[in-house]
N, C-alpha and C positions, 0 to 999 in steps of 0.2 A: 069346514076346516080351511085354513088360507096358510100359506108358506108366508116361513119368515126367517128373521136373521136375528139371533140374540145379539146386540149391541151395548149393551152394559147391563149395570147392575141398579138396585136401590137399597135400600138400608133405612129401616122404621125402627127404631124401638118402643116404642109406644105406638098401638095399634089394636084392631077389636082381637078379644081372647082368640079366638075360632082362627083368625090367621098365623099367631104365635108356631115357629117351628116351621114356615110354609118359605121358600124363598121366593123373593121376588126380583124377576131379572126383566129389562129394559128390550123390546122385539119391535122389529119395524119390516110391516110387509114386503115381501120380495116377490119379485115377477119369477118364470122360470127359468128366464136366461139370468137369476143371481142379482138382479138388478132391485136397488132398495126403494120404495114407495112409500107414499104417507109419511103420518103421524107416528110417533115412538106411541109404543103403550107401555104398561105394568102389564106383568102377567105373572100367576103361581108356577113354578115348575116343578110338573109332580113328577119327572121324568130324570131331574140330574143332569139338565145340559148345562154348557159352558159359553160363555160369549164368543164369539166367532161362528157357532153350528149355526142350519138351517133345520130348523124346527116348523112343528106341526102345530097350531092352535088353535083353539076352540073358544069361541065369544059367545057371551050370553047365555042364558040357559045349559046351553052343554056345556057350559063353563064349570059346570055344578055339580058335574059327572064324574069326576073321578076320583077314586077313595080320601086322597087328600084335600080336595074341596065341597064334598056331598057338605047341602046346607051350611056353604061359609059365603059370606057376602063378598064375591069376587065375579068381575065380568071376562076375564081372560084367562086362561091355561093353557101350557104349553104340556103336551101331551105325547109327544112320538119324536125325538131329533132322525132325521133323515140319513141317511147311507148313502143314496145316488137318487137320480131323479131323471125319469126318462118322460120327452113329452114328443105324439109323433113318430119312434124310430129314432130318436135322438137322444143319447146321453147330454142333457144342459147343466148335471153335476154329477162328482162324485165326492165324496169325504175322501181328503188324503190321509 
């Protein structure tokens, strides 16, 4: 699993059947001090986050795991948006 930060969105209308109905929002790694890394990805959100959260995702294989993507050709899912995030002793977020 890797933290991240939904940063936009994308929009296909023509696309393989199996992902019809599935959204796809725009995530770019974040460190745990909030801090954004990498490359943007695509990823399924089977979860109902919003751009701004820090979400949870799953690459590859796991990607494939949860009811909305079991057997659909997708290498990312967003799976859990976050509440707070303690690393250490240290609150480094909360959701306002």
């Amino acid at each position: 699993m890797l933290i991240a930060r939904v940063v936009g969105s994308a929009i296909s209308t023509m696309k393989e059947d199996r992902l019809n109905w599935l959204k796809l929002l725009v995530v770019r790694e974040a460190t745990v001090d909030n801090q954004l890394v990498g490359k943007p990805i695509v990823a399924i959100d089977a979860v109902g986050a919003g751009e701004g959260e820090l979400v949870l995702i799953a690459q590859g294989s796991s990607a494939r795991q949860t009811r909305q993507t079991r057997d659909t050709p997708v290498d990312a899912v967003i799976m859990a948006i976050l509440d707070s995030l303690e690393v250490e002793g240290k609150v480094t977020f909360r959701k306002a």
